[in-house]
Structures are given as C-alpha cells and as structure tokens.
C-alpha positions as CSV (number, residue, x, y, z in Angstrom):
1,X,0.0,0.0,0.0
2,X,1.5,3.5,-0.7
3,X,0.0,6.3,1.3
4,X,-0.3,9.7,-0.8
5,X,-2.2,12.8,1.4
6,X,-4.4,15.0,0.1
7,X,-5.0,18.9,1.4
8,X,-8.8,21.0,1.2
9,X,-9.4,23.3,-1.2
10,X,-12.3,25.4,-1.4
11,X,-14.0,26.2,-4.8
12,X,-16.9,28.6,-5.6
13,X,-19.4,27.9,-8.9
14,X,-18.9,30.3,-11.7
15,X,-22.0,31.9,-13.0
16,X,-23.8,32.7,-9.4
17,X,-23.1,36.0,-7.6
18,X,-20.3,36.1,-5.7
19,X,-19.2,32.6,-6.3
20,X,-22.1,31.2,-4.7
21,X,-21.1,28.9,-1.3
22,X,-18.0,27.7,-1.6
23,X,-17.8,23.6,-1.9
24,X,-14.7,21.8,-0.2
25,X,-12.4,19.0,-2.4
26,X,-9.7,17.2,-1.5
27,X,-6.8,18.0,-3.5
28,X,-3.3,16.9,-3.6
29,X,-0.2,18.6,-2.1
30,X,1.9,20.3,-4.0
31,X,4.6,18.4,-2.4
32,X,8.2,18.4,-4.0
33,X,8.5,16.6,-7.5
34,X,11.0,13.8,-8.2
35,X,13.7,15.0,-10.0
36,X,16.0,12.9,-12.3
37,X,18.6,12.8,-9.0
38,X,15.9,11.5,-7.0
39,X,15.2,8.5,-9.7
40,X,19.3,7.8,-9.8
41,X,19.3,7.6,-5.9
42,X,17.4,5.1,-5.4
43,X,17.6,3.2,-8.7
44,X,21.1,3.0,-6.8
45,X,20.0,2.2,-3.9
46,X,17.3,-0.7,-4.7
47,X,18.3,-1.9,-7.4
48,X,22.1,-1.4,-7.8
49,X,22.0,0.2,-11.1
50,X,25.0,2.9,-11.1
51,X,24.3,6.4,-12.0
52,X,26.4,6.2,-15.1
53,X,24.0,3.0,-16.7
54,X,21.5,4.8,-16.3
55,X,22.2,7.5,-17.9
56,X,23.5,5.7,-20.7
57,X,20.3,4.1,-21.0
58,X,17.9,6.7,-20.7
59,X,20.2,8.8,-23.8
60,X,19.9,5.7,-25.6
61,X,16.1,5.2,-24.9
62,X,15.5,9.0,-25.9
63,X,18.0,8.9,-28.9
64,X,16.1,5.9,-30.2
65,X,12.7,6.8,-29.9
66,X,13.6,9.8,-32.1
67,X,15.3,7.8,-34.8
68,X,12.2,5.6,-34.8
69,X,9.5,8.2,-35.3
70,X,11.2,8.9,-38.6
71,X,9.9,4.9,-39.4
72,X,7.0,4.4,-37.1
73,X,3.8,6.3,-35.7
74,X,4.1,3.8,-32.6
75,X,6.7,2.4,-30.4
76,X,6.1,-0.1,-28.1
77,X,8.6,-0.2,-24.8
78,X,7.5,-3.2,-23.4
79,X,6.5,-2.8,-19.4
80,X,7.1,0.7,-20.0
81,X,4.4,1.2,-22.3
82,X,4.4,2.7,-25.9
83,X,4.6,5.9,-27.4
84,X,2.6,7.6,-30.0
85,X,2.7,10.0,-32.6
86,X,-0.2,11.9,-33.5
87,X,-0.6,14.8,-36.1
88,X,-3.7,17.9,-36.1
89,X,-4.3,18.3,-40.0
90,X,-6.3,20.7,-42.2
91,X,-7.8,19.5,-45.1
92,X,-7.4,20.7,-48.8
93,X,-10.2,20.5,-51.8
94,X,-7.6,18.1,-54.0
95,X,-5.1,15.6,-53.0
96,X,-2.5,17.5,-55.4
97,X,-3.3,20.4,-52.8
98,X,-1.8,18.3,-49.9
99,X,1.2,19.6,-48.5
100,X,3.2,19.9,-45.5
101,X,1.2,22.8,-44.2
102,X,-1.5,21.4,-44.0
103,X,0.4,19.3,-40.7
104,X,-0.7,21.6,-38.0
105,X,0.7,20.2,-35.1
106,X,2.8,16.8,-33.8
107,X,2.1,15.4,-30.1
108,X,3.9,12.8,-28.9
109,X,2.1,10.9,-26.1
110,X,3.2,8.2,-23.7
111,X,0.8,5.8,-22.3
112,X,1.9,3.2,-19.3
113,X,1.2,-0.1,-19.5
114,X,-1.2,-1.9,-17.0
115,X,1.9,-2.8,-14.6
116,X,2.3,1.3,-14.0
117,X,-1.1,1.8,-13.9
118,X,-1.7,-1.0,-11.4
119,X,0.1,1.1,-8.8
120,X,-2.5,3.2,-8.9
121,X,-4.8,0.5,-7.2
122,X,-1.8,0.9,-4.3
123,X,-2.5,4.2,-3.4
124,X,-4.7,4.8,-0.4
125,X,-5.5,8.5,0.2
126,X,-5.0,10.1,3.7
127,X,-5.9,13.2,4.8
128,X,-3.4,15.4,5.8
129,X,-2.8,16.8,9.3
130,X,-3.6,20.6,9.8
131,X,-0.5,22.3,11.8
C-alpha cells in the first residue's frame, strides 16, 4: 500500500453571484517533484543500477525513440508502455493540394502499461494533518 495525502481546497461555482457557497475538495499537495537525481538515488539504492548505466540508457532510450519516429507512428517499450505519434491536419479540396502545411501540429504521447497503472490501485488516500 502506498500512502499519498491530500489537502482542502475550497471552490466557488462560476456563473452565481459572488461565487455562490463555496464547496470543499480534497486536493493533492503540492509536495516536492522527483527529479532525475531523485530517480538515480534510489535506482542505486534498490536496485544497484550505477548512476552512469542509467544515464547511458535513458540517452539511448530517448535517442532511439527519435530515430524511430522517422519509421513508425508507434513504439512499443515493453513494461514501460508505448509511445505515440499523432498529427492535427487541415484538409485541402484536391489531393495534389496536400502539402506539409497542412500538418498543424505533432504530439507525442506516452501511455503506461497496465503494470504502472496498477500502482494506482496501491495508493490509499490520507488526509493530511492541519498544523
């Protein structure tokens, strides 16, 4: 079980005067983020993986996921997940009219498999303590 607390917020409804009575959520702490130190410290530390293999692995993992998109529109990273590439088009009157402008934007997005997602089932909410 992994214990994650949660703060109050208060939020009024837009659209009635004066915000209306305010409704109460619970809402996560803006506690400190993970930083790529953070990961390398205890990648370290429970699993033995020296800082130096993992960062030769992650510049690896990022260079190759690059050099793939030039070949594939999704790549599949086994426990990890997969990552895909998605394009926002506008449409012309004649395929002869087709060109690259008519590629808006490229997202890549990352999707975890069912293992990461599973820890989500771990987490058991707790409400923090007011000081």
């Amino acid at each position: 079980m992994i214990r994650k607390t949660y703060g109050i917020i208060a939020r009024t409804e837009a659209g009635k005067p004066a915000g209306g009575p305010p409704k109460y959520y619970p809402a996560l702490l803006p506690l400190r983020k993970a930083t790529e130190e953070d990961v390398m410290l205890r990648m370290e530390r429970e699993y033995g993986i020296k800082r130096a293999e993992y960062k030769r692995f992650i510049m690896a993992l990022e260079d190759m996921i690059v050099k793939l998109l030039e070949t594939h529109n999704h790549i599949e990273l086994g426990a990890l997940g997969y990552v895909r590439l998605e394009i926002q088009t506008s449409g012309a009157d004649r395929p002869e009219l087709v060109t690259q402008q008519n590629v808006k934007k490229a997202t890549l997005h990352l999707r975890f498999s069912q293992v990461i997602k599973q820890g989500l089932k771990q987490l058991r909410f707790e409400k923090a303590s007011s000081r």
